[in-house]
N, C-alpha and C positions, 0 to 999 in steps of 0.2 A: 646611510643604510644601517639597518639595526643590526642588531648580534645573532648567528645564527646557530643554532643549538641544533648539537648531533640525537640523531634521535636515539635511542638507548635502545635496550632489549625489551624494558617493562611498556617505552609509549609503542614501539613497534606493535607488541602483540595487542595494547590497548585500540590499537587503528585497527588493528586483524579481526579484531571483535567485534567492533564496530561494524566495520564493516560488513562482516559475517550476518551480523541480527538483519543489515540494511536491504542486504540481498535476500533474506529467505524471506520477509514482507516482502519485499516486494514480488517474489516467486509467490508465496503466496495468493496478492492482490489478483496478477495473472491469473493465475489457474483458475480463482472466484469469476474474473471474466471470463477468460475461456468457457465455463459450466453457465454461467449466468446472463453473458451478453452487458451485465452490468458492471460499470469502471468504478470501482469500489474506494479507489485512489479520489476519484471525483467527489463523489460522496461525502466523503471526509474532509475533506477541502470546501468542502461548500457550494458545490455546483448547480446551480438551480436545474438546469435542464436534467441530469444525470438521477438528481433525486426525484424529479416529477416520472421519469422512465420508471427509479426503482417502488416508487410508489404506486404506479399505476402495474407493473408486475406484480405489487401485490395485491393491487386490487382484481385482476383477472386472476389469479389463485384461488381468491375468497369467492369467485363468484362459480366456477367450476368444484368446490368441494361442496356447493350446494347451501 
């Protein structure tokens, strides 16, 4: 078994941090779904199906502003 290191004060709030930025994307992503229907997280990842939706959402935009 390896050696286990206490975690200190400086990596504590380095993990706080982290984690902090990890959750407000992600609250973010949410909300963009929640407003959009579109999983923004997908997108990004590479999803083929999630980008043909967000693609074809744009394309019914383009076609209703005329």
């Amino acid at each position: 078994m390896g050696k286990v290191l206490r975690m200190t004060g400086v990596m504590h709030r380095t993990v706080a941090n982290a984690h902090k930025k990890t959750s407000l994307l992600s609250e973010a992503l949410n909300e963009l779904k929640d407003e959009t229907g579109i999983d923004f997280y997908k997108v990004i990842t590479g999803d083929e199906k999630e980008n043909k939706r967000l693609k074809f959402k744009h394309y019914q935009e383009k076609l209703l502003e005329g």
